[in-house]
PAZAPA-4460 file (N, C-alpha, C; in steps of 0.05 Angstrom, whole numbers, plus 32768, in hexadecimal, padded with zeros to 4 digits):
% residues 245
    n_x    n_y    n_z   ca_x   ca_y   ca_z    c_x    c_y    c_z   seq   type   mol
   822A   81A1   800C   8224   81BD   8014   8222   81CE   7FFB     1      X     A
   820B   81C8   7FF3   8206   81D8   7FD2   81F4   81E8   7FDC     2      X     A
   81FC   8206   7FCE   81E3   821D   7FD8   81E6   822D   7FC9     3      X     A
   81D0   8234   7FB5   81C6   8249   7FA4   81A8   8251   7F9D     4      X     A
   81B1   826C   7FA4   8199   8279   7F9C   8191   828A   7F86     5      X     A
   8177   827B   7F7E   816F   8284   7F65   8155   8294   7F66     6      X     A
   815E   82AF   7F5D   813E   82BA   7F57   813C   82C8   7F3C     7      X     A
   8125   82BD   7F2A   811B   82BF   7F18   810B   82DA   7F1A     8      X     A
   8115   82EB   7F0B   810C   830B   7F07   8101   830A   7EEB     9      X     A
   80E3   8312   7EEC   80D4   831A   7ED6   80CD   8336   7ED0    10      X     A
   80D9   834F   7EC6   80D1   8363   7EC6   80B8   836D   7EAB    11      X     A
   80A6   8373   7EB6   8095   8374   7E98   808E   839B   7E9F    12      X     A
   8080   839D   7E8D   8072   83BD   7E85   8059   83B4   7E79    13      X     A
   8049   83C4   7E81   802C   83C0   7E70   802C   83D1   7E5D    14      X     A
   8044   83EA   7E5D   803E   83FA   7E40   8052   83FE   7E35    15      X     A
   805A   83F1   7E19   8077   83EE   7E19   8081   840A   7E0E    16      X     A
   809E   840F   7E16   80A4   8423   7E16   809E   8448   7E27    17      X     A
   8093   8431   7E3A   8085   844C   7E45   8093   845E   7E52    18      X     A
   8095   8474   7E5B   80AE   847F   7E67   80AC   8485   7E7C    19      X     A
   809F   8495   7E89   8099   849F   7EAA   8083   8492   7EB5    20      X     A
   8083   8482   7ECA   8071   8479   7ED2   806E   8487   7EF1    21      X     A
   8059   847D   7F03   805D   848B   7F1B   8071   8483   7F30    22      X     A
   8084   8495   7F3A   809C   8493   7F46   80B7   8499   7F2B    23      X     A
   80B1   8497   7F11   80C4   84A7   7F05   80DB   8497   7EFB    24      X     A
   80D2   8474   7EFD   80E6   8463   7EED   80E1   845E   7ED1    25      X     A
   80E8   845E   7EC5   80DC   844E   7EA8   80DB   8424   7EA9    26      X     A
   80CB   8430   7E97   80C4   840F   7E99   80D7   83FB   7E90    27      X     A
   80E1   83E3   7E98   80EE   83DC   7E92   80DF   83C1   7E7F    28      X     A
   80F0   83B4   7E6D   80EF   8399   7E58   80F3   8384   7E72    29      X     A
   80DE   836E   7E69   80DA   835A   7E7A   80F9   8348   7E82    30      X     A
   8100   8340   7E94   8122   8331   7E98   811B   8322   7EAE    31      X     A
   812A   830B   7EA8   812B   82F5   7EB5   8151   82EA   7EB4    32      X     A
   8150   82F5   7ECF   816E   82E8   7ED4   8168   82D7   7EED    33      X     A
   8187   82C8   7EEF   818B   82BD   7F0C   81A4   82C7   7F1A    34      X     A
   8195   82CA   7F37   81B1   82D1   7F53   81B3   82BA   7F61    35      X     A
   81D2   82B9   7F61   81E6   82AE   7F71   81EE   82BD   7F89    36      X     A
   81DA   82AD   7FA5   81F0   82AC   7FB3   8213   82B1   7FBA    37      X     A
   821C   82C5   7FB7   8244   82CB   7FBD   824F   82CB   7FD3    38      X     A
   823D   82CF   7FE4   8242   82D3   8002   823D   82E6   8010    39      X     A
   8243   82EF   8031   8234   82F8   8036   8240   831A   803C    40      X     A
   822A   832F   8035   8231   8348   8031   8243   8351   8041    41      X     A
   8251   835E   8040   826B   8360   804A   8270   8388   8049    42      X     A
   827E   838F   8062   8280   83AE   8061   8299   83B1   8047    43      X     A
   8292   83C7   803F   82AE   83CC   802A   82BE   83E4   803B    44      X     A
   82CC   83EF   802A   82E8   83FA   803A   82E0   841B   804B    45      X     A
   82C8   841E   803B   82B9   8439   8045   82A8   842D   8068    46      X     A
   82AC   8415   806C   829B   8403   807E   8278   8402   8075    47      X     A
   8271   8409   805A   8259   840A   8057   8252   83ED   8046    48      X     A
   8239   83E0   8046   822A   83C8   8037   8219   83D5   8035    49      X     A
   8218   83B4   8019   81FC   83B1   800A   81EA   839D   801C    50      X     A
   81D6   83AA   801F   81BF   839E   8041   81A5   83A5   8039    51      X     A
   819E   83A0   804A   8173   83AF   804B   8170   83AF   8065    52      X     A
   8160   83C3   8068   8153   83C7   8081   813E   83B6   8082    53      X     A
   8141   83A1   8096   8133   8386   80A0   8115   838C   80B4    54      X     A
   8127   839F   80BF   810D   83AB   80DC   80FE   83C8   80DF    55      X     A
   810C   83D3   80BF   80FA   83F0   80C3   8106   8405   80D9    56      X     A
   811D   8405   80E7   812F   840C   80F6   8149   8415   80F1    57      X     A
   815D   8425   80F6   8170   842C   80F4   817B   842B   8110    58      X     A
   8185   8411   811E   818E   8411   813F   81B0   840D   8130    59      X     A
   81B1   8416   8153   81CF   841D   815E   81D3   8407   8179    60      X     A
   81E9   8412   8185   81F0   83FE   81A1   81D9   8414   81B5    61      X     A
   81CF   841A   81B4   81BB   842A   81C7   819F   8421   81BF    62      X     A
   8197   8413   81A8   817C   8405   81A2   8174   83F4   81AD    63      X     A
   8163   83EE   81C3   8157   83DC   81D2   8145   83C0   81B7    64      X     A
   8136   83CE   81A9   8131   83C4   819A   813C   83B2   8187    65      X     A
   814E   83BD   8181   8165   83AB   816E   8177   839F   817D    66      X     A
   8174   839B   8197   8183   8394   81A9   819C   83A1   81AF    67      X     A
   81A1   83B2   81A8   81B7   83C4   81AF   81CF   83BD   8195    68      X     A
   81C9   83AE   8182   81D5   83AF   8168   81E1   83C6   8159    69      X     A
   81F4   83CB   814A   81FA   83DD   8139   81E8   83CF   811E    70      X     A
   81E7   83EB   810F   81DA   83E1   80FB   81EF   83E8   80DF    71      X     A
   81EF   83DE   80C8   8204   83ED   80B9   81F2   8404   80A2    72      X     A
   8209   8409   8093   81FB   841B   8085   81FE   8411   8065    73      X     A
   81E6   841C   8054   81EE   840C   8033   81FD   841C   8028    74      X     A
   820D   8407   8014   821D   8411   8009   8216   8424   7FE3    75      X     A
   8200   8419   7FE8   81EF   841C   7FC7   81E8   843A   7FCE    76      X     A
   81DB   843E   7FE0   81BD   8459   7FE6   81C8   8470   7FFC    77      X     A
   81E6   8460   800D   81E2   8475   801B   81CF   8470   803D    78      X     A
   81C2   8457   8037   81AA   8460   8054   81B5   8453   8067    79      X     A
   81B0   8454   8080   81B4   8446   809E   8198   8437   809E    80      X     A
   81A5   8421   80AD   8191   8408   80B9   818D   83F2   80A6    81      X     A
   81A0   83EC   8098   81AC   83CE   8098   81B5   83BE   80A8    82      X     A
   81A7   83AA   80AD   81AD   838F   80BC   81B3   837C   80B1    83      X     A
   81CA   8372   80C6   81DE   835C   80B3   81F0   834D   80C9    84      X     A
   81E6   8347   80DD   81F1   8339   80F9   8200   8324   80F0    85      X     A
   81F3   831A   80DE   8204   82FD   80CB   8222   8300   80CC    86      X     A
   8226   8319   80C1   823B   8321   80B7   824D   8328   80C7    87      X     A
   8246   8327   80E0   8251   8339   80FC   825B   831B   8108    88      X     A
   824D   82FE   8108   824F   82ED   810F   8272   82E0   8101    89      X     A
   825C   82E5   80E4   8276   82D3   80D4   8291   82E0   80DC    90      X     A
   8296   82FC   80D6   82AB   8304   80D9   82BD   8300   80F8    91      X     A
   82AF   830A   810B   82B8   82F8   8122   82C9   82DE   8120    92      X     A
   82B5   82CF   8116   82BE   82A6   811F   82D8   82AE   80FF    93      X     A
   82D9   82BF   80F0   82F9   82C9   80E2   830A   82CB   80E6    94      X     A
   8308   82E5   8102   831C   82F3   8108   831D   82E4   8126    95      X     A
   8313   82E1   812D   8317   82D0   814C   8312   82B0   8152    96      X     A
   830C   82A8   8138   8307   8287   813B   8323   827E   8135    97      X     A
   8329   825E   8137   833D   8256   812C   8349   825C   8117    98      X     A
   8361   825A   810A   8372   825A   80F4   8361   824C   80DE    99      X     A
   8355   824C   80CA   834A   8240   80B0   8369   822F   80A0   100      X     A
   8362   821B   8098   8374   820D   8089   8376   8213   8069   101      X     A
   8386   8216   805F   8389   8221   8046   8375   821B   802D   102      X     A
   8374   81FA   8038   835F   81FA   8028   8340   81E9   8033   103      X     A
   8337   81EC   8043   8322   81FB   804F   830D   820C   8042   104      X     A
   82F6   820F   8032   82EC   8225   8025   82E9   823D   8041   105      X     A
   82DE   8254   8032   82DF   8265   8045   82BB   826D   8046   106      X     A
   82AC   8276   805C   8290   827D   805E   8280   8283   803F   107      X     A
   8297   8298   803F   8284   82A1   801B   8286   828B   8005   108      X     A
   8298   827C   8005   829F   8261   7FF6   8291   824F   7FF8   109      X     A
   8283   8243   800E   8271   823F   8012   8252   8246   800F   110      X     A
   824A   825B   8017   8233   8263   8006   8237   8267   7FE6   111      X     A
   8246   826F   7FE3   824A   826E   7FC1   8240   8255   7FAC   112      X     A
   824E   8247   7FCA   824D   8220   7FB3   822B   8210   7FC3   113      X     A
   8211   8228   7FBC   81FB   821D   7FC7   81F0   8215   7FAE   114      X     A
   81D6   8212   7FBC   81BC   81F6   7FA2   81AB   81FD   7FB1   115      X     A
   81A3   8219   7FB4   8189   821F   7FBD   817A   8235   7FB0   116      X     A
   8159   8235   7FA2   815D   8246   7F96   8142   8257   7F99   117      X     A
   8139   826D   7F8E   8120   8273   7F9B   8116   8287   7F7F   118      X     A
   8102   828E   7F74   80FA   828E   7F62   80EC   82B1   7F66   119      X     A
   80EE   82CA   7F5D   80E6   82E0   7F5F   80DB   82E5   7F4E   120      X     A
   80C6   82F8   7F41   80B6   8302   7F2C   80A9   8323   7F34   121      X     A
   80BA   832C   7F27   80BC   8352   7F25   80A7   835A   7F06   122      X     A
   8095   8369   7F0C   808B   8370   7EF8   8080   8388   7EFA   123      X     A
   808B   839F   7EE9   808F   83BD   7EE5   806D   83BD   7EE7   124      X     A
   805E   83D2   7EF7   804C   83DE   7EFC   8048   83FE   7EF2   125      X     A
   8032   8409   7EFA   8033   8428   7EF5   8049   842E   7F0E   126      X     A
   8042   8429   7F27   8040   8432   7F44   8064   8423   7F4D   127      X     A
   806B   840F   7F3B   808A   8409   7F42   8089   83ED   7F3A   128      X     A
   808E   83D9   7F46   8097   83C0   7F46   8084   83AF   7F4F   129      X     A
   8070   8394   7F49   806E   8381   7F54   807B   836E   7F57   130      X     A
   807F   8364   7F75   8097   8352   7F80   8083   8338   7F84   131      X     A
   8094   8320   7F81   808A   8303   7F88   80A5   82FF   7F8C   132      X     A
   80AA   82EE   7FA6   80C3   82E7   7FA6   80B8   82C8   7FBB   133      X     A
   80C3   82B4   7FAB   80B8   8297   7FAE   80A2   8292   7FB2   134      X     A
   8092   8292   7FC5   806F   828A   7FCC   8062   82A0   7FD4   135      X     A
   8075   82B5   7FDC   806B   82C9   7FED   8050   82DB   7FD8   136      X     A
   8040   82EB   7FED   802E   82F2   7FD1   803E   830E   7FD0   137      X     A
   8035   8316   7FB0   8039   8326   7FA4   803B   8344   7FB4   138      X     A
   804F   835B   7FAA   804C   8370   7FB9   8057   838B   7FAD   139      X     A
   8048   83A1   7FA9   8054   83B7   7F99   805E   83C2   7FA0   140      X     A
   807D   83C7   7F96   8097   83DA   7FAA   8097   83F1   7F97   141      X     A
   80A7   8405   7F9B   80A8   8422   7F93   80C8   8420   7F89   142      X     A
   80D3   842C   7F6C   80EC   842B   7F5B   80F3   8445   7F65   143      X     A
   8111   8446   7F6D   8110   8463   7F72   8127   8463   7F71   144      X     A
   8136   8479   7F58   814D   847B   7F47   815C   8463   7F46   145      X     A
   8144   844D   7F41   814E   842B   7F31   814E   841A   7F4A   146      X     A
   8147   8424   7F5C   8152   840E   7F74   8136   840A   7F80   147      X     A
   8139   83E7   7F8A   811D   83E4   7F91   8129   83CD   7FA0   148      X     A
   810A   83C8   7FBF   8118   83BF   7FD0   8100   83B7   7FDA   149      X     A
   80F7   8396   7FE5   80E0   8382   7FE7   80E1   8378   8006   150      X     A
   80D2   8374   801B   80DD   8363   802E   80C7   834D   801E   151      X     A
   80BF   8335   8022   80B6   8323   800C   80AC   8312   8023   152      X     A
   80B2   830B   8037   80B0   82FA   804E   80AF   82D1   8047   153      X     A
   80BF   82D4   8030   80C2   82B9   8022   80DF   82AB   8034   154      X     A
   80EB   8293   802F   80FB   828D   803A   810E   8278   802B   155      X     A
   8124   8272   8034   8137   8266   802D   8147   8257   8039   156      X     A
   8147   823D   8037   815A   8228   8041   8178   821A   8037   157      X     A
   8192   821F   8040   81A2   821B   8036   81BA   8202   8053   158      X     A
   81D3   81F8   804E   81D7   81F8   805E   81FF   8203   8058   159      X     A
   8200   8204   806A   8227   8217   8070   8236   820E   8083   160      X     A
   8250   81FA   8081   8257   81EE   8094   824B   81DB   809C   161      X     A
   8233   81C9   8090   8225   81B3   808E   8214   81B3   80A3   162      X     A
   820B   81D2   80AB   81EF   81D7   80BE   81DC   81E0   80B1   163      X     A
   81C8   81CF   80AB   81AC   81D1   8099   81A5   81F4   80AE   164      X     A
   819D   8203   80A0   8195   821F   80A7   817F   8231   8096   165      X     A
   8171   8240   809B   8157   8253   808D   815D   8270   8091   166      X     A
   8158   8276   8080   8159   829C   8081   8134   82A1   807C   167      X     A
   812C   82A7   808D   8105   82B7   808B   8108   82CF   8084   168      X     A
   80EF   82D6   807D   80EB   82F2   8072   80FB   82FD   8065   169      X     A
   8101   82F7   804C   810F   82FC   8035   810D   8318   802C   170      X     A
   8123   8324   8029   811E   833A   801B   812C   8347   8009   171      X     A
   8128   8353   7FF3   8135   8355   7FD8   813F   8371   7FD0   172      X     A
   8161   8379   7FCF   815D   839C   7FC3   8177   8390   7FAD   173      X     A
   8167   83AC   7F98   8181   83A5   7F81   817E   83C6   7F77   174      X     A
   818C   83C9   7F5C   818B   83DA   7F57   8185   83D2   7F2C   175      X     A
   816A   83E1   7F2B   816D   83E0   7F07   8172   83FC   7EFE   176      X     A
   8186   83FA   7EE2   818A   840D   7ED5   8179   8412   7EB8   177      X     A
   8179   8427   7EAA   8164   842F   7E9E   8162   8419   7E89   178      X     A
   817D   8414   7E7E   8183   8400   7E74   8178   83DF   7E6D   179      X     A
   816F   83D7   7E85   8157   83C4   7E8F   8172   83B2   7E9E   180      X     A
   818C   83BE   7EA4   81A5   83AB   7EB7   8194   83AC   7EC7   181      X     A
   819E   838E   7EDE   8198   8385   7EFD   81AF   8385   7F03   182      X     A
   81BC   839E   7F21   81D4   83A7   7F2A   81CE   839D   7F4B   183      X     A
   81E9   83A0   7F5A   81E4   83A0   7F79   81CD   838F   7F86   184      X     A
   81CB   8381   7F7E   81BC   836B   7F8C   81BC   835B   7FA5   185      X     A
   81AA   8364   7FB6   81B7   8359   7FD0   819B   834C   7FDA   186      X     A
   8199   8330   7FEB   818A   832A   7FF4   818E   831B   8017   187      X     A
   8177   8329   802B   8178   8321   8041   815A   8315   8052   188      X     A
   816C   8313   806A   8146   8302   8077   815E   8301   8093   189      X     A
   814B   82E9   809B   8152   82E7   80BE   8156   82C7   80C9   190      X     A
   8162   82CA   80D8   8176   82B4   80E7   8167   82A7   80F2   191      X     A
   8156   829A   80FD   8148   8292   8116   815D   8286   8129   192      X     A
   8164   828E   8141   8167   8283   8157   8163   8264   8165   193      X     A
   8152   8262   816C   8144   8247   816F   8147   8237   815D   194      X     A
   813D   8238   8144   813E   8225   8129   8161   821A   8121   195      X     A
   8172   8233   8129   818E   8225   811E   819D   821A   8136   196      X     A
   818D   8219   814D   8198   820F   8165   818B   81F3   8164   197      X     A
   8175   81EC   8158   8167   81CA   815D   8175   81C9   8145   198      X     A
   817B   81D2   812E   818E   81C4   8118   81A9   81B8   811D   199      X     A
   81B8   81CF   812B   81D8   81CD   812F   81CF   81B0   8139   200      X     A
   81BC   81AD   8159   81C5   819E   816F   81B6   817F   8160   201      X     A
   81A8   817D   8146   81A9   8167   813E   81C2   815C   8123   202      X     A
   81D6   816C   811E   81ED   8167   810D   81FF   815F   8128   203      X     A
   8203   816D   8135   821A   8171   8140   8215   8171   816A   204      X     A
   8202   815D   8171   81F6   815B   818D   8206   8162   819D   205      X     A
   822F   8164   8199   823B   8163   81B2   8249   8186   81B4   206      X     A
   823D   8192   81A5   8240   81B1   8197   822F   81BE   81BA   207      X     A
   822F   81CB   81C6   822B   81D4   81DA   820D   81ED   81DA   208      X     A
   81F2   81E7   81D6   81EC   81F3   81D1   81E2   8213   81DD   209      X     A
   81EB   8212   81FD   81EB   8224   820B   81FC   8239   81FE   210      X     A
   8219   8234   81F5   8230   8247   81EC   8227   8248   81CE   211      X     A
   8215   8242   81B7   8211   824F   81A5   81F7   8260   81A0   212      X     A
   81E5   825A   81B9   81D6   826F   81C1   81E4   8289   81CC   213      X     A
   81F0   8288   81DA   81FE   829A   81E4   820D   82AD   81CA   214      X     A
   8217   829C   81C1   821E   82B0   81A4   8212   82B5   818F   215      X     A
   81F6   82AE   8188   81EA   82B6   8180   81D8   82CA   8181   216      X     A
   81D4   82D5   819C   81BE   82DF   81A6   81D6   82FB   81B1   217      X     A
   81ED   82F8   81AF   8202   8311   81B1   81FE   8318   819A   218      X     A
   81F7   831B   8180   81F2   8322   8165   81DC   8325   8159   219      X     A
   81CB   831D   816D   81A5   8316   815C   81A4   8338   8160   220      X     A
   818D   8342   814F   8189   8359   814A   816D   8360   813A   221      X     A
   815B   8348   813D   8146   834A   8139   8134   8337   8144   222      X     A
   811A   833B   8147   8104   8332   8155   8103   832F   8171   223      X     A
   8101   8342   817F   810B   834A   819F   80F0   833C   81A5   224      X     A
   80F7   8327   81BE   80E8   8322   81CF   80E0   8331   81E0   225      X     A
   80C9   831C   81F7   80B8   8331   820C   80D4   8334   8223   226      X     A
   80EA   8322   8221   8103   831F   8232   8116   8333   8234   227      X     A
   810F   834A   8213   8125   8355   8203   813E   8349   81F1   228      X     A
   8136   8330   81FD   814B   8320   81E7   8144   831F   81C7   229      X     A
   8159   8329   81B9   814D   8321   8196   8150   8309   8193   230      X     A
   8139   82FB   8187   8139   82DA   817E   8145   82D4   8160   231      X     A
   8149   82E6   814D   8151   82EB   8137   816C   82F6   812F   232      X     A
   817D   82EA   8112   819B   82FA   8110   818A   8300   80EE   233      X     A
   818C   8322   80EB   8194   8324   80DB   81A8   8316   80C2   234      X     A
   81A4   8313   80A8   81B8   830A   809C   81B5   8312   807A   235      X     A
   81CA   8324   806E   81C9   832B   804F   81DD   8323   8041   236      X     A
   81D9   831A   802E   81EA   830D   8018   81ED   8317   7FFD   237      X     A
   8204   831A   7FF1   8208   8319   7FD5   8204   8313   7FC2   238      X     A
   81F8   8318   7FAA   81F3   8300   7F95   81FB   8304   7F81   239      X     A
   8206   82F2   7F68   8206   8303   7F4E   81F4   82EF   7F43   240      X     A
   81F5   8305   7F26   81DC   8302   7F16   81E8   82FB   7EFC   241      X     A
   81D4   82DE   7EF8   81DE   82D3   7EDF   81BE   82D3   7ECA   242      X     A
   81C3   82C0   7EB7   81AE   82B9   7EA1   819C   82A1   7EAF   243      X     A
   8182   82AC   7EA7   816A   829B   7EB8   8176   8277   7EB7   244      X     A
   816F   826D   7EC9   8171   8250   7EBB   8162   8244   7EB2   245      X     A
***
């Protein structure tokens, strides 16, 4: 159960040294680091995370659409409509699953110790940022007081607890300082339903798959069916940032 993720950040400028461009970042020197996977975003003591808005939404328990989900709020910007059901999951099977054995890794310990990796390329524009994030094509986002934020629709396969699993539609927010630092880095995408239910029930056939639908679909919070059921869990993760490899 090795899982890391790697994205390769290229920041370039076409005019070096340039200072104001449109939207009011300066250009940054080309950088190539790698993120690690740490685990998965987690509320801090204010109850606010580092997230992205997945669905273009800000739902509550009254959102039909989001299925009646809470959504959280970031902890970087200040905004509502972060989704992060993942996180709503894990913590549950925490606080209400069995006793964990001492030594046992714990969820984030597990993602931490991945071998999965995915390859990004940021390159300073007039207009903000062009994003490539693994195959996906290319896409110009907007810097705005350093912070910039991609849905990428690229994907990622890891596995946790020795259930092969995918996060779709990838999406990327961090924060750069004038400096040319890469800060707050957070990356998310979506659960599929279906897909981690034919996984589980080929690891583990005597696993019940009626009762992990059932709990999965108490947390899904994106891609509402014609049923109203969401077929999708939100899910955002942590990463730090090291030297390219």
């Amino acid at each position: 159960m090795r899982h890391c993720l790697c994205l390769i950040l290229a920041l370039g400028c076409t005019e070096s040294g340039a200072a104001d461009r449109d939207g009011g970042f300066p250009a940054i020197e080309p950088m190539n680091v790698t993120l690690r996977l740490a685990g998965v975003s987690r509320e801090d003591t204010t109850g606010r995370m580092r997230g992205i808005d997945l669905d273009g939404r800000a739902s509550d328990a009254t959102d039909e659409l989001g299925c009646f989900q809470q959504d959280f709020t970031d902890s970087l910007r200040g905004q509502p409509g972060v989704d992060n059901q993942y996180y709503v999951l894990v913590l549950s099977s925490e606080v209400n699953g069995p006793v964990r054995p001492p030594d046992e890794p714990t969820t984030d310990e597990l993602i931490a110790a991945a071998a999965v990796t995915v390859p990004l390329e940021l390159a300073s524009v007039r207009t903000g940022l062009e994003v490539r994030l693994g195959v996906a094509e290319p896409q110009i986002v907007p810097v705005e007081d350093g912070h910039f934020q991609a849905l990428t629709g690229s994907m990622l396969r890891f596995t946790i607890g020795g259930f092969p699993q995918a996060v779709h539609d990838l999406a990327v927010s961090g924060l750069l300082t004038p400096e040319g630092e890469l800060t707050d880095v957070v990356v998310a995408g979506a659960v599929d339903i279906d897909e981690l239910i034919t996984s589980i029930e080929s690891i583990a056939p005597d696993i019940d798959p009626t009762l992990v639908r059932t709990t999965l679909e108490g947390v899904a919070d994106l891609d509402p069916g014609d049923d109203g059921r969401c077929r999708r869990v939100s899910a955002a993760f942590t990463v730090e940032v090291g030297p390219a490899l």
